[in-house]
C-alpha positions as CSV (number, residue, x, y, z in Angstrom):
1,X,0.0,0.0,0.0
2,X,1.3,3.3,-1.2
3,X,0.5,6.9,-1.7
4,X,2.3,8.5,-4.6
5,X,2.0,12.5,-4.7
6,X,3.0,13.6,-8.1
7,X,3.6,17.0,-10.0
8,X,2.4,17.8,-13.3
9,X,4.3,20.2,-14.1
10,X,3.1,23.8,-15.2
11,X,0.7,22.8,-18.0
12,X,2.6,21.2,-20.9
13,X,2.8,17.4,-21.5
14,X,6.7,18.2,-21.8
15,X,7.7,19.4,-18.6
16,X,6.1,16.5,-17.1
17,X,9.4,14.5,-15.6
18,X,9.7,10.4,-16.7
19,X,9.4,9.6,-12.9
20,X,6.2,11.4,-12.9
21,X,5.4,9.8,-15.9
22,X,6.6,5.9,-14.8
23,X,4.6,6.4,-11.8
24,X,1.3,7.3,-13.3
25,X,2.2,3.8,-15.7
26,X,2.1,1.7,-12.7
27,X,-0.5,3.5,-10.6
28,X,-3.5,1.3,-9.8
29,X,-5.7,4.4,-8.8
30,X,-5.3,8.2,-9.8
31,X,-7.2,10.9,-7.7
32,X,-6.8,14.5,-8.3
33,X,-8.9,17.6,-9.4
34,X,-10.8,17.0,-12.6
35,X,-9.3,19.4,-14.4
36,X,-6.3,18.0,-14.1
37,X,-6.4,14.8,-15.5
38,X,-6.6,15.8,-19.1
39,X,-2.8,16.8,-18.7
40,X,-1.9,13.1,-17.8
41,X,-4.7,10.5,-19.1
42,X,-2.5,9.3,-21.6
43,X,-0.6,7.6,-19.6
44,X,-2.5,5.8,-17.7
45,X,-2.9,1.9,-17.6
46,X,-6.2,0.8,-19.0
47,X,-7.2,-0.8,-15.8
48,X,-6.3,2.4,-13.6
49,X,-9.0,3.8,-11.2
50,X,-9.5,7.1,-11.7
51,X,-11.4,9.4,-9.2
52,X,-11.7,13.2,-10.5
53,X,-12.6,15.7,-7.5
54,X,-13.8,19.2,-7.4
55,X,-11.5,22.3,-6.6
56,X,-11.9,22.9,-2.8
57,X,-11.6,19.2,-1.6
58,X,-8.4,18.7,-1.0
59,X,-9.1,17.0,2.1
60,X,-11.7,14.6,0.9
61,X,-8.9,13.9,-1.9
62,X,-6.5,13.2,0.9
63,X,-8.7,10.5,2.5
64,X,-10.1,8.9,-0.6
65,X,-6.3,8.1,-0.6
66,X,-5.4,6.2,2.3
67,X,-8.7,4.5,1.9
68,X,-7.4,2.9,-1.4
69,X,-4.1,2.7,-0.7
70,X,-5.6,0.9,2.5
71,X,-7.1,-1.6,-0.1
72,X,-3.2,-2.6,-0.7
73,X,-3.3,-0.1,-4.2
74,X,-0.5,2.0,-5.4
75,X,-2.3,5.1,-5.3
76,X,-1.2,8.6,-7.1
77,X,-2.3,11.8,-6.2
78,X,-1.8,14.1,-9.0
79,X,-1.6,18.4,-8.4
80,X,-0.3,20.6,-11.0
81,X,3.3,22.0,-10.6
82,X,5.7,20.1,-8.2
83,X,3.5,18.3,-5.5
84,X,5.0,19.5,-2.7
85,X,4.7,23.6,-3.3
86,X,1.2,24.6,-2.6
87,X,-0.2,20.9,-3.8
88,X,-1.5,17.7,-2.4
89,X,2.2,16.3,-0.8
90,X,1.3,18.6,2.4
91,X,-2.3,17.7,3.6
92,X,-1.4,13.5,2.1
93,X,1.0,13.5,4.5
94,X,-0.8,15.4,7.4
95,X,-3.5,13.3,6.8
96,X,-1.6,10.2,7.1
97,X,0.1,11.8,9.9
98,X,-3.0,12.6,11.8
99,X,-4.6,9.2,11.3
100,X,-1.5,7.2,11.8
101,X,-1.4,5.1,9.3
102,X,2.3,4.1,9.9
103,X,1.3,1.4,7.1
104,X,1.3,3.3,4.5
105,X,4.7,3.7,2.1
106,X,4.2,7.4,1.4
107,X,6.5,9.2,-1.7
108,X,6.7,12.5,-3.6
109,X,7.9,13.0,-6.8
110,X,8.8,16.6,-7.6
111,X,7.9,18.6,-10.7
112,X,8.5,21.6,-12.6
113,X,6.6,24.2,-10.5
114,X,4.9,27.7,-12.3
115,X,7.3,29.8,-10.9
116,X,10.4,28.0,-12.4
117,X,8.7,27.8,-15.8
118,X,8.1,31.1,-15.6
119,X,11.3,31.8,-14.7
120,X,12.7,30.0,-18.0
121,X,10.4,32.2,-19.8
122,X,11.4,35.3,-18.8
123,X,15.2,34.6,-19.4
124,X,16.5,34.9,-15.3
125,X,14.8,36.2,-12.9
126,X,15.7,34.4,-10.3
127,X,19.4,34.4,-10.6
128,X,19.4,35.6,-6.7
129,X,17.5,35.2,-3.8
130,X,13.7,34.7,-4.2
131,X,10.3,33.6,-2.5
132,X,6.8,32.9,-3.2
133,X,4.3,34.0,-1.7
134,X,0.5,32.7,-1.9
135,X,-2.3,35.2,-1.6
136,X,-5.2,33.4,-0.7
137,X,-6.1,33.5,2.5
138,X,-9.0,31.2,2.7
139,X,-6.9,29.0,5.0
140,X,-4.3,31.5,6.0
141,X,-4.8,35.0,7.5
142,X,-4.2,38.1,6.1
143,X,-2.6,39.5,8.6
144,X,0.2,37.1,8.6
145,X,0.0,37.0,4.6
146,X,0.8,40.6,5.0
147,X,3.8,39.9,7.6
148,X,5.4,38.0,4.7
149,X,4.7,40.5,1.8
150,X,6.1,42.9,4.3
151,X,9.2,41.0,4.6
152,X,9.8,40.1,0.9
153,X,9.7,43.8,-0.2
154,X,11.7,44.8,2.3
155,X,14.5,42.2,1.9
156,X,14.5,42.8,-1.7
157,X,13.5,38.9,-2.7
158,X,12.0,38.6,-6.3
159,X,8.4,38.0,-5.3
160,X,6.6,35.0,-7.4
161,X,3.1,35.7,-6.5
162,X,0.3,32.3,-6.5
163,X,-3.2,32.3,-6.1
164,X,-2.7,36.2,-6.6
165,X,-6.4,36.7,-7.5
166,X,-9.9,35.1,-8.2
167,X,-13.6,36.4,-8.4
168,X,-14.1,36.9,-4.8
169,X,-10.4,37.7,-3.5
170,X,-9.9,41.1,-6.0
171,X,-8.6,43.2,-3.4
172,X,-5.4,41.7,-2.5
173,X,-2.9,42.2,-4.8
174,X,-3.8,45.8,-5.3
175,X,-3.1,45.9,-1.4
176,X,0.5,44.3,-2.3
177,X,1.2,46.4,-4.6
178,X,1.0,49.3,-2.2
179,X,3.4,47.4,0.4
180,X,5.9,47.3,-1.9
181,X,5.8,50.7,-3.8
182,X,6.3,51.5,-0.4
183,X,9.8,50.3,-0.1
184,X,10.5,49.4,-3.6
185,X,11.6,51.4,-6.9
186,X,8.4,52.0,-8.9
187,X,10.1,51.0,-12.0
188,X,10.9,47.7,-10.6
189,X,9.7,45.3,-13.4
190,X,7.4,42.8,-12.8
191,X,6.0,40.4,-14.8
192,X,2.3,38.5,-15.1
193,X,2.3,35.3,-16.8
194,X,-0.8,33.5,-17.9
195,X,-1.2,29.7,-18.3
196,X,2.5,29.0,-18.8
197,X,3.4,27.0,-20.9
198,X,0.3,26.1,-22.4
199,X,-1.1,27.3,-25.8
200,X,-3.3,30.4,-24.0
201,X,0.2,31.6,-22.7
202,X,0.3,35.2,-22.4
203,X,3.4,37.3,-20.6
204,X,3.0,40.8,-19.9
205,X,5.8,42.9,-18.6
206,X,5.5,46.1,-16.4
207,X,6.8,48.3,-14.1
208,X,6.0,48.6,-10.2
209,X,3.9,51.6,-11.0
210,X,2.3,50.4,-14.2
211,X,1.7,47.0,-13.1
212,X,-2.3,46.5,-13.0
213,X,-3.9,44.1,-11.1
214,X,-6.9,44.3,-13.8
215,X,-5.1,41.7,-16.0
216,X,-4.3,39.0,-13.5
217,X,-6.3,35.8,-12.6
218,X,-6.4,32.8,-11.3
219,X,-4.4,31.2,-14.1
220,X,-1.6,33.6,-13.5
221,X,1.2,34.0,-12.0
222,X,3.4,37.0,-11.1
223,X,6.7,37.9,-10.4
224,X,8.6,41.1,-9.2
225,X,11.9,41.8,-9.2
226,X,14.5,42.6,-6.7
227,X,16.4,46.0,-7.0
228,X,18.5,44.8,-9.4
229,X,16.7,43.1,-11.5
230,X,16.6,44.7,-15.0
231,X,14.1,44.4,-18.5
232,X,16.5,42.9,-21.4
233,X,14.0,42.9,-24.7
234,X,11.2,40.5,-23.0
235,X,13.5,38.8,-20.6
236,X,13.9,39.6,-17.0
237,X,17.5,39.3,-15.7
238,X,18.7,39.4,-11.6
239,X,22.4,39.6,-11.5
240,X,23.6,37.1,-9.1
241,X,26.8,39.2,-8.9
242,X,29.7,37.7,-11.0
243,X,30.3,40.5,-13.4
244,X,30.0,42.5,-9.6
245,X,32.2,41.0,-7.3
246,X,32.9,41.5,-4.0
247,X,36.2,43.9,-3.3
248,X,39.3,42.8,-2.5
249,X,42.7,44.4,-2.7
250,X,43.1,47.5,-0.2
251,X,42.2,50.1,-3.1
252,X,38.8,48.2,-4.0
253,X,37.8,47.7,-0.4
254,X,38.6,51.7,0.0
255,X,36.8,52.6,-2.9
256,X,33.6,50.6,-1.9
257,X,33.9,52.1,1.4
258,X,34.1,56.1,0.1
259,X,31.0,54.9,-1.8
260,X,28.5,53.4,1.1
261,X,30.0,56.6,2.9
262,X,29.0,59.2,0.3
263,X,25.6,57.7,-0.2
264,X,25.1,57.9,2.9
265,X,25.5,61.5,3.5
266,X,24.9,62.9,0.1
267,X,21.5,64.5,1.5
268,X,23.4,66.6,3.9
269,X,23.6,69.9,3.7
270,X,26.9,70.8,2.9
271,X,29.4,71.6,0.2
272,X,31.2,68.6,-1.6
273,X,35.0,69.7,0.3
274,X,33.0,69.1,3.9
275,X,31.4,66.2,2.6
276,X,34.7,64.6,1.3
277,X,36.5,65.3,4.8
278,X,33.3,63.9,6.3
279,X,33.3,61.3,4.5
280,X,37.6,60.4,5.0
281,X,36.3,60.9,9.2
282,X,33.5,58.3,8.7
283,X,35.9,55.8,6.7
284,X,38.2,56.5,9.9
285,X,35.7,55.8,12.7
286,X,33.0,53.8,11.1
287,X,30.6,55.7,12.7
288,X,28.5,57.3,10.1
289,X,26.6,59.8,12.6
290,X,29.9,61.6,13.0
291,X,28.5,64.1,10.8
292,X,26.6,65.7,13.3
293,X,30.1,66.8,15.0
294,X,31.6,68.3,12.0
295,X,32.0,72.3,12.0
296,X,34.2,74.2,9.4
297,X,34.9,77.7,8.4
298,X,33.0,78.3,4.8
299,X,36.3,76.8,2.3
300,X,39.0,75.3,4.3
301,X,39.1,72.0,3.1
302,X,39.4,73.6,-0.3
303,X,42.0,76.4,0.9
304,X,44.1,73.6,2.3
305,X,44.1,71.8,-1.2
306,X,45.6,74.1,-2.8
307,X,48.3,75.2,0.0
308,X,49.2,71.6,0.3
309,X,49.3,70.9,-3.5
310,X,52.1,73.8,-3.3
311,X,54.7,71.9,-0.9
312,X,52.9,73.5,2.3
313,X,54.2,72.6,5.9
314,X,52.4,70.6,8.3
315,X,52.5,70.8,11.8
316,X,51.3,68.5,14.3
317,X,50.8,68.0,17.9
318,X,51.7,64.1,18.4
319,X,54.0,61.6,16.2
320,X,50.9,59.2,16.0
321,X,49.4,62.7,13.9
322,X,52.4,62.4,11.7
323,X,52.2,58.9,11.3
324,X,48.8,58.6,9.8
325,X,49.2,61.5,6.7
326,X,49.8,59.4,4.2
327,X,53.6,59.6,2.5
328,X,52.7,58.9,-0.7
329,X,51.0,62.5,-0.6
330,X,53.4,64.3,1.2
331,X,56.2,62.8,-1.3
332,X,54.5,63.9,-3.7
333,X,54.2,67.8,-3.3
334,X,57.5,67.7,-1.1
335,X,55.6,68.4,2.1
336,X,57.5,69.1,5.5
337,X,55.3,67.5,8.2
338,X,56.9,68.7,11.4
339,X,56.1,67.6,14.7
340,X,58.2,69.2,17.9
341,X,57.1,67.2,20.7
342,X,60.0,65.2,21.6
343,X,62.9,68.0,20.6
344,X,65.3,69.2,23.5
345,X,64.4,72.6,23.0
346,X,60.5,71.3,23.9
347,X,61.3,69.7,26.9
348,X,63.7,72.4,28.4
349,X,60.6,74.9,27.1
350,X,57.5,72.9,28.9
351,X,59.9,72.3,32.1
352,X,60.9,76.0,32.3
353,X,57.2,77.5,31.5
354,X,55.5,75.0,33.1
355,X,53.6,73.7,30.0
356,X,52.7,70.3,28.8
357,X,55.1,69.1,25.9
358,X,52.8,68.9,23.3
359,X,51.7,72.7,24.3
360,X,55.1,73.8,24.6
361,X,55.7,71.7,21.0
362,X,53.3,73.8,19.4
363,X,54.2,77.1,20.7
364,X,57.6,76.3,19.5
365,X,57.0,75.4,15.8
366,X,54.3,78.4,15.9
367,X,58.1,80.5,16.4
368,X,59.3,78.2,13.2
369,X,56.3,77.9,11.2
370,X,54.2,80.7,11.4
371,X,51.9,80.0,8.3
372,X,51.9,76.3,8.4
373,X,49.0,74.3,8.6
374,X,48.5,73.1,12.2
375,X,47.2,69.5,13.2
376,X,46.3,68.6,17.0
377,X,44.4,65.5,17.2
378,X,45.4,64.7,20.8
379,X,46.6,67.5,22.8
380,X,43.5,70.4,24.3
381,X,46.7,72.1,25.6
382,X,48.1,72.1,22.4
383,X,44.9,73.4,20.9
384,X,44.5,76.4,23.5
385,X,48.1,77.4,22.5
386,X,46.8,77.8,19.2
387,X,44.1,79.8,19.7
388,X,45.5,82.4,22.6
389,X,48.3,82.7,20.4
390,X,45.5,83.7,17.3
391,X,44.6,86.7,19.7
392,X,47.6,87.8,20.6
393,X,50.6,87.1,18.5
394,X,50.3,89.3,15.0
395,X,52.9,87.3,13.5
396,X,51.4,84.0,13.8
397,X,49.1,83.5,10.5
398,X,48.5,79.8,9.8
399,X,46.5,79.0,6.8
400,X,44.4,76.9,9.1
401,X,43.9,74.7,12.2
402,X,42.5,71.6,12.8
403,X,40.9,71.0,16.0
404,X,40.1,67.4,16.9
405,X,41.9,66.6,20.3
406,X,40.2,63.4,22.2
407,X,39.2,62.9,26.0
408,X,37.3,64.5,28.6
409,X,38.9,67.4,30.2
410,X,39.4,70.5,28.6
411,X,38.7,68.5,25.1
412,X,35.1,70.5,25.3
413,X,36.2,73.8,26.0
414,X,39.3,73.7,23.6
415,X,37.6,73.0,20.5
416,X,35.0,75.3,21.4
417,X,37.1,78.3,21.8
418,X,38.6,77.2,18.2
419,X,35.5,77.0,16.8
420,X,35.0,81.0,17.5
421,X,38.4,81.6,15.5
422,X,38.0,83.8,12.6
423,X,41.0,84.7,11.3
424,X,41.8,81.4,10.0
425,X,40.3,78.4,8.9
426,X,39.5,75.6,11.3
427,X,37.6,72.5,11.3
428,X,36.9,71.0,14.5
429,X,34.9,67.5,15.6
430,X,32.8,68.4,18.5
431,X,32.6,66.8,21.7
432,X,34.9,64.3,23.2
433,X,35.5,62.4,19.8
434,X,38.8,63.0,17.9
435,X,42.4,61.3,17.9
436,X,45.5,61.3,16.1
437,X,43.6,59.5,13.0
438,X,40.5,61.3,12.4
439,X,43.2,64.8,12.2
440,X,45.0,62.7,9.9
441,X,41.9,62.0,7.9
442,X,40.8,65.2,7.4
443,X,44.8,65.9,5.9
444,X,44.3,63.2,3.9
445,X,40.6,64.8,2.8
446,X,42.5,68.0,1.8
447,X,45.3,66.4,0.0
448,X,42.7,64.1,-1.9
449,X,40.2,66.5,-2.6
450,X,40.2,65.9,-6.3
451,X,39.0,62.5,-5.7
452,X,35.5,63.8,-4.4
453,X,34.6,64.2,-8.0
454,X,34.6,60.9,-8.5
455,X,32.0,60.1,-5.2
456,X,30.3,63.3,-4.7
457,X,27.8,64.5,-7.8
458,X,25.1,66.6,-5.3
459,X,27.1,69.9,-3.5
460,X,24.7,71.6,-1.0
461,X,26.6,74.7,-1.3
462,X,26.4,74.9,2.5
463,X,29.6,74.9,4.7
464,X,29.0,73.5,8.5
465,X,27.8,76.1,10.8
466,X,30.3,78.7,12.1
């Protein structure tokens, strides 16, 4: 006694699979829904039982099953499709299950289901992650149907939709269609395919926005794409990512990086120059929200360009600073990048003054290098040096300070009172983040500036507040 749940296949005698096809040979009695049998009667032994059932009773189908296999028969239950994707295999074995009828040999033999022929059809589709989704709800809620369409649009699956629509459930794709335009690009293309593979086949292609529930049924089948799938002539193609692969080498992973970055932030308001050293501070932290602590005066990063691209000296408060300017820049416009902390003259300085070495480095090379462009990403000391020094000493005229010290005393204060400087351009990174690398970022920003052309297409024309 046995119970044989067999697919069909979409429609044509074709796609219907020789195991299908040896098992309906040998099958004593055949139940499925009438309609179906004219897709398989030829192959039936003259001697087979056949037992044709209404749509709707798939239970009753299920039973009349184990009551003949019961009767030591090889029965088949036939379903279009493959058997075990919204078919019979599911409520055969339930059934079986329920009753325990251990007895009973129970198999499933797949077949080619409406979503896969479709597939073929429209070229490839479903080169990437995909789902279906029925949505009928006569035995499933629509609540938790709408959970799932939910989900599908929002992970960006190519959608197969079954059972999309009938006479008395009109409503719901038109509903599904809204969920997704919702988080989806309207001219996502999506397709409706009609009694695939058989001689009435009709495929319509459309867009998200276009697409009109008016011209589905309950023969059809549709399918939307992901966001990357695209229209080629009538075929529907969804890179699985070959010709797109993943970066490797250091400059790949980099540029990928300055691209999520510069997405990211493109809305803000800000001129391309701020962005770019924004988005070298981001790549630096990983913290895309850094943003928010960014001030500049209106042009420095773009000042600073140009003064570096001319050999300009650097001046920093700590070694780790000087470290992380890249030497490939500084090499090539014969930059001097000069850091005093650990000279003799500092120490004897910050012992006889009372100053902290990296203040008393600073006020040194401000003696040395009076228009240089000054870097203190670790020192407030360093950075109040600079700016009492802005006030009072006429001679000191730097073509700009950055201002990103890190901690939590005087860290506040010092950026603050740089952040009132106007008589030279600053950038500073508010509140206690900052560190030898995000200065060095935003030197790198400046030396790289030309490169923003190649992230950055939207300039807000606004500088960070002053």
């Amino acid at each position: 006694m046995k119970i044989t749940v067999a697919g069909l296949g979409p429609g044509d005698k074709n796609y219907i699979l020789p195991l299908v096809i040896d098992a309906l040979q040998k099958a004593d009695v055949v139940i499925g829904y009438d309609y179906y049998f004219q897709f398989c009667e030829e192959y039936l032994k003259s001697s087979a039982k056949t037992i044709a059932m209404p749509l709707g009773k798939e239970e009753e189908r299920a039973i009349v099953a184990i009551e003949e296999a019961l009767k030591d028969n090889h029965v088949v239950v036939i379903g279009s499709g493959d058997a075990s994707i919204y078919s019979m295999a599911a409520i055969v074995y339930e059934t079986v299950a329920k009753h325990g009828h251990d007895n009973v040999e129970l198999e499933t033999l797949p077949g080619v289901s409406a979503f896969l022929a479709a597939g073929s059809k429209l070229g490839a589709p479903l080169g990437h992650d995909f789902c279906c989704i029925s949505l009928s709800d006569l035995m499933t809620p629509w609540q938790v149907i709408e959970k799932r369409i939910k989900a599908a649009a929002t992970g960006d699956f190519v959608t197969s939709l079954y059972n999309p629509k009938s006479k008395k459930r009109y409503w719901q794709l038109g509903r599904l269609k809204k969920l997704f335009l919702e988080v989806r690009d309207p001219k996502t293309p999506v397709a409706i395919i009609r009694q695939v593979t058989r001689p009435e086949e009709k495929i319509t292609i459309q867009t998200l926005e276009e697409f009109d529930p008016e011209l589905v049924d309950m023969f059809s089948l549709v399918m939307i794409g992901n966001s990357q799938t695209i229209r080629y002539k009538d075929f529907l193609v969804t890179p699985r990512g070959y010709l797109n692969r993943k970066p490797s080498t250091g400059k790949e992973i980099q540029t990928e990086s300055f691209k999520i970055v510069t997405k990211a932030i493109e809305h803000l308001p800000y001129a391309n120059p701020d962005k770019w050293a924004i988005t070298r501070i981001i790549h630096t932290t990983g913290v895309i929200d850094d943003h928010v602590h960014y001030q500049s005066s209106v042009g420095a990063i773009q000042s600073w360009h140009e003064y570096l691209k001319k050999g300009g000296t650097i001046v920093t408060d700590v070694t780790m600073v000087k470290a992380g300017i890249t030497k490939a820049f500084t090499g090539k416009y014969g930059n001097q990048v000069v850091c005093c902390l650990n000279d003799d003259e500092t120490l004897k300085m910050a012992e006889k003054e009372g100053l902290t070495r990296s203040q008393a480095g600073i006020k040194r090379a401000i003696s040395l290098y009076p228009e240089a462009l000054f870097v203190v990403g670790n020192a407030p000391t360093a950075l109040f040096e600079l700016t009492d020094q802005l006030r009072g000493n006429k001679g000191f005229n730097p073509i700009g300070i950055i201002g990103v010290p890190v901690g939590f005393v005087n860290v506040l204060e010092s950026k603050e009172q740089l952040s009132q400087v106007t008589n030279t351009h600053h950038v500073v990174l508010h509140g206690n983040r900052g560190g030898s690398n995000i200065a060095a970022a935003i030197v790198n920003a400046a030396f790289t500036l030309e490169q923003a052309k190649l992230f950055l297409t939207v300039d807000n024309h606004i500088s960070a507040p002053v």
